[in-house]
C-alpha positions, 0 to 999 in steps of 0.5 A: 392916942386917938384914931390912927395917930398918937397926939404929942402935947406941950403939957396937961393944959394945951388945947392944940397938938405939938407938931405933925401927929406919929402915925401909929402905922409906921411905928417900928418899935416901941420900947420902954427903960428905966432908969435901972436897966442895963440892957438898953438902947445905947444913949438913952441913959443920958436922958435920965438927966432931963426928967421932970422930978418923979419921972422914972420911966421913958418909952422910946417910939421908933419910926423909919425916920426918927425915935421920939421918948416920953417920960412916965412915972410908974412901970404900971403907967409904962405897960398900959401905954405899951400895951395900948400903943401895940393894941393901938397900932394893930387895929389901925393896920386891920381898920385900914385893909378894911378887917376891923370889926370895931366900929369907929365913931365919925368924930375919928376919922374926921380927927384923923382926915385933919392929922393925914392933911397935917402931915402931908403939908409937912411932908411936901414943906419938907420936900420943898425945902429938900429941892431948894437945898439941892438947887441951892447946892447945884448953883453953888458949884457953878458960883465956887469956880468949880470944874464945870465952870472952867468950861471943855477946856479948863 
C-alpha cells in the first residue's frame, strides 16, 4: 500500500510488483471473512480450500471490473488492513480534489506516475485486443457464409 495504489506481490521475497496496481480510487468494496462466517459473500467459502497453512482470513477488494482476495492470518491483521485500506483510499480521493493536508513525499507521486503509466498501457493493450476480437468477429461472418455474404438477392 503505497500512494494511491495497493501493490500486489508473488511473495515477501519479489522485488517487482505482480500485474497492474489496484487503484485505491476505484475500490467499491472491501470486505473481510473467516472462515466461520455465515453471512458471506456466496462462494467465497470454496476458497478456504486454497489457503496456505495458518491462514484463516480472507479480505475481498471489489473494483468495477474484478474482486481480488488476500489471505491473512489473524482477525487483528484483518481490521488493520481494512481500516488502512478505507483510510488509504479516502486520502487519495481528498489528495486528488486538491483537500489533502498531508504532505506527500515526492518519492509517491513518482511511484504513483509510474503505477498510472502501467495501467494505462494495460488499459490500451486490453483495448487493442478488444478491437481485433471484434474485427476478427466481423470478418468471420463474411467468411462463414453469412447472410451478408449471399448478397440483396440471397
Amino acid at each position: 500500500l503505497l500512494g494511491k495504489y495497493l501493490y500486489k506481490f508473488q511473495d515477501i521475497t519479489s522485488s517487482k510488483p505482480k500485474g497492474c496496481p489496484i487503484s485505491l480510487e476505484s475500490m467499491i468494496s472491501i470486505v473481510s471473512v473467516d472462515e466461520y462466517d455465515e453471512d458471506t459473500v456466496d462462494g467465497i467459502h470454496i476458497l478456504f480450500n486454497y489457503l496456505p497453512p495458518g491462514f484463516k482470513f480472507i479480505i475481498a477488494v471489489s473494483t468495477l471490473y474484478k474482486t481480488q482476495y488476500f489471505a491473512l492470518s489473524s482477525s487483528e491483521e484483518s481490521v488493520t488492513w481494512i481500516n488502512s485500506l478505507r483510510e488509504a483510499k479516502q486520502e487519495s480521493i481528498t489528495r486528488a480534489m486538491g483537500h489533502s493536508r498531508v504532505p506527500i513525499p515526492s518519492s509517491w507521486e513518482f511511484i504513483d506516475n509510474m503505477a498510472d503509466d502501467l495501467c494505462k498501457r494495460k488499459e490500451s493493450i486490453k483495448a487493442r485486443l478488444n478491437s481485433t476480437e471484434n474485427r476478427n468477429m466481423d470478418m468471420s461472418i463474411f467468411e462463414a457464409g453469412g447472410p451478408a455474404s449471399r448478397g440483396i438477392m440471397g
